[in-house]
N, C-alpha and C positions, 0 to 999 in steps of 0.2 A: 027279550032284550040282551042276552047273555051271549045269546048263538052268533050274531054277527061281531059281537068281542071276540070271540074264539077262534072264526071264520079269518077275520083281519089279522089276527096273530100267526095265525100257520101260513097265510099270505107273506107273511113281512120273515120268516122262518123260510121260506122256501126260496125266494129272491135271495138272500144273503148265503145261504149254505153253499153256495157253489163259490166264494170270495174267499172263505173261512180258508177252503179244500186246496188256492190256487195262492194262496200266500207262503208260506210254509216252503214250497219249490222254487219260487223265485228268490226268496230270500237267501235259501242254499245257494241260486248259482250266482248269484253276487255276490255272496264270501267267497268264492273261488277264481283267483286269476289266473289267466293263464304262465305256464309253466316258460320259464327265460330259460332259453338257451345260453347253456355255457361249455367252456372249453377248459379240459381238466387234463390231469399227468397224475400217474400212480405215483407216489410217495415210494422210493427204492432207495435198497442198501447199495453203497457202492464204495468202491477201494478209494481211498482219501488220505494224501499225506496230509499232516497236520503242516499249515504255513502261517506262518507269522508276519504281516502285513508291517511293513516297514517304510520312511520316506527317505527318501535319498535322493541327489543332485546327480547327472551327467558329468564327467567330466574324461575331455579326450586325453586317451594314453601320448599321442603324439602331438606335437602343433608345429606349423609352419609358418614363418616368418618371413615374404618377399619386399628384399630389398634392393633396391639398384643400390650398383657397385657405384655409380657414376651420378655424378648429379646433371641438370639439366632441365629441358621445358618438356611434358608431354606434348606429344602427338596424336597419339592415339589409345584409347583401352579397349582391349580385342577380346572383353569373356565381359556378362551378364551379372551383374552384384547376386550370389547366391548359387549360381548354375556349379558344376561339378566342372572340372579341367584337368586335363590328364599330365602326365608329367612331360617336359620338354615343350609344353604348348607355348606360345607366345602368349604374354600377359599385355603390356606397356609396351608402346611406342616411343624413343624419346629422340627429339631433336637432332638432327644428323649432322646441322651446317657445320656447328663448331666442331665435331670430332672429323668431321669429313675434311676441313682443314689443317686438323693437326694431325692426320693421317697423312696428306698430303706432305704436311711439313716433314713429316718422321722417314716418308718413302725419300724424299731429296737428301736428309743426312743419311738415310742406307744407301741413297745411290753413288755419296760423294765417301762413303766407308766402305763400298764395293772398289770405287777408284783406287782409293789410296790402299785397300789389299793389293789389286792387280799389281799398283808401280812398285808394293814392299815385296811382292814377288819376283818383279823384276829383277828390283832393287838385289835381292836373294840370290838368285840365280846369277847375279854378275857377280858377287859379290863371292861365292862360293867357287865359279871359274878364275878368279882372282888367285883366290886360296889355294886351290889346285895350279897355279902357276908360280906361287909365292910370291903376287904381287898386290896382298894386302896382309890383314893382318886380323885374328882371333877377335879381337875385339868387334870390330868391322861385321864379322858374321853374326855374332850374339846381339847384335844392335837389329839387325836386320830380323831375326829371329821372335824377339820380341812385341812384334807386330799385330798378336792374334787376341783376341778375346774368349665335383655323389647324394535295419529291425519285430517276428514271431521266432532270434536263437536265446538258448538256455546261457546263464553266466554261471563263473565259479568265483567263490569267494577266495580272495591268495592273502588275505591280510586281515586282523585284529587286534586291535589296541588293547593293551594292558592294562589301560589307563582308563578312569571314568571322568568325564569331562564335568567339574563341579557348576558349573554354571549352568550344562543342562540336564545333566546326571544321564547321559547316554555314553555305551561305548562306540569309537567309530570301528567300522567296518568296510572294507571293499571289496568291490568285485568285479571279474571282469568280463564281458559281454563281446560277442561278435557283431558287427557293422558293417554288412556289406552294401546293405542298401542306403545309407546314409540316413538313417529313421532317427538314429539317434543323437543330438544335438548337444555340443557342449555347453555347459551352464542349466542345462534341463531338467526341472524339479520332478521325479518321477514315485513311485509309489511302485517299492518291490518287494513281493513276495518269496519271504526265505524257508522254505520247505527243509524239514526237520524231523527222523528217524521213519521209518517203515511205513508201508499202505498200512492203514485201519479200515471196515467196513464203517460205514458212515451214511445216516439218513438223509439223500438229501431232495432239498425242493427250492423250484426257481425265484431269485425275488419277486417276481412276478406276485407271485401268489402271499407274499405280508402284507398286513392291514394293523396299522397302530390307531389305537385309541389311550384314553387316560389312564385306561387300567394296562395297558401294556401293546402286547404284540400278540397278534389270531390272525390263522388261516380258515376259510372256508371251505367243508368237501362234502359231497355226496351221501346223505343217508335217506336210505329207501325215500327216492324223488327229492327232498329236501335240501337246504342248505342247512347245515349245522356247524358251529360255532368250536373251534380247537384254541386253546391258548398255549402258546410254543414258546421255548427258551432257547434260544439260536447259541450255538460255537463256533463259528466264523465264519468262513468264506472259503471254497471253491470252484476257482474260474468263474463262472457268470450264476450259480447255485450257492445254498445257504444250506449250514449241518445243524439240523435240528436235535437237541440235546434231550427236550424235556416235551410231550404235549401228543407228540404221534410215533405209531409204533412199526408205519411197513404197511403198503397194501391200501392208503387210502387213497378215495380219487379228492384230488386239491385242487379247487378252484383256480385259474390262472389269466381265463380268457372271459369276459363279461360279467366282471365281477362289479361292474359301476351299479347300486343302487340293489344292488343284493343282499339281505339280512338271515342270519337264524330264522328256519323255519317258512324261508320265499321257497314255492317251490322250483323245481329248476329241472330241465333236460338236460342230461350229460351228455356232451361228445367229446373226443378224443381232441387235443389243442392243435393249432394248424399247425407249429413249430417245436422243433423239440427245444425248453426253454431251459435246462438242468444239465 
């Protein structure tokens, strides 16, 4: 009675042993996903003035004021509300009737002040053959006589106030900027970068590549296949890049391009970023 106990058990051992053998490998590759591609930029040193991000208004050095000399009705307006006009262009049409008459009026008293020159000429000339005859008189001549009647250029700073402004505790400063494309607009709230003593080498990497959470600010980069986890301490700003103070030293690949849904320890295929973003 024992042998088919035994028989049934190496039976039920021999079905099952090939399950045991075939679990273990599937389960590996199903902790394994595939490696995401990303797009990275080496972390470099590079020459860096230190700049001081500052707000400031537009305001035009010169302004123009057209005014008709003359009043009257428009006509016509010959330029586009905003378009550029070169100087001497015609602006405003205005009304011609009324001046076109008092023009008119003004040519008949020069034509009737042209008259009465010609007859004081006359008048002159007889008057003077007279004299030369001695048949008038000084007087006579001096009466006759009396007949006649006008934005990617660098600015420079030309002015600083001595003064601290107690209401917002800033001092003012100006500067002045070239304009020839007409980029820059009077009354325009702009944000200017004031660059202050010598290049420094400087760490820098694109914003692209920060990631904030509660605990702060981390970039992502490349170790052996991986993404791993940097906490960085940023010192400003650099054209479209960020100078990294504290967290990376030179030489790492930084995450920048398919960083959505990437964590410490995802792994990841590195390629070079399609654009250069620093």
């Amino acid at each position: 009675m024992k042998l088919p106990t035994l028989r049934t058990a190496f039976c039920l051992l021999a079905v099952f042993a090939p399950s045991f053998e075939l679990l273990p490998a599937s389960a590996q590759q199903a902790q394994q996903p595939a490696a995401a591609s990303v797009g990275v930029i080496v972390a470099e040193r590079k020459p860096v003035k230190r700049t001081i991000d500052l707000v400031g208004r537009i305001e035009a050095i010169e302004r123009v004021e057209v005014r008709a000399r003359i009043t009257g009705y428009l006509e016509k307006v010959s330029f586009q509300e905003g378009a550029l006009v070169k100087a001497g262009a015609p602006l405003y049409s205005i009304e011609k009737g009324l001046f076109e008459a008092a023009v008119d009026q003004a040519q008949g008293v020069l034509n009737k002040d042209k008259a009465a020159k010609t007859l004081s000429e006359v008048q002159l000339q007889r008057a003077e053959e007279l004299l030369a005859k001695q048949a008038g008189t000084q007087v006579a001549r001096d009466q006759a006589l009396s007949d006649g009647t006008a934005y990617s250029q660098p600015g420079k700073i030309n002015f600083v106030n001595v003064i601290v402004d107690r209401g917002t505790d800033t001092i003012l400063a100006r500067a002045s900027f070239p304009n020839p494309d007409g980029v820059l607009v009077d009354g325009q709230l702009v944000r200017v970068g004031l660059e202050s003593g010598s290049a420094q080498e400087r760490l820098l990497i694109p914003q692209a590549a920060l990631i904030s959470d509660q605990e702060g600010i981390y970039v992502l980069i490349v170790e052996d296949g991986k993404a791993a986890v940097r906490r960085v301490k940023l010192g400003g700003t650099s054209g479209t890049g960020v100078i990294v103070e504290v967290g990376l030293t030179g030489g790492e690949q930084v995450i920048v391009e398919g960083i959505q849904g990437i964590r410490g320890g995802s792994p990841v295929h590195a390629q070079p970023a399609s654009t250069s973003r620093s």
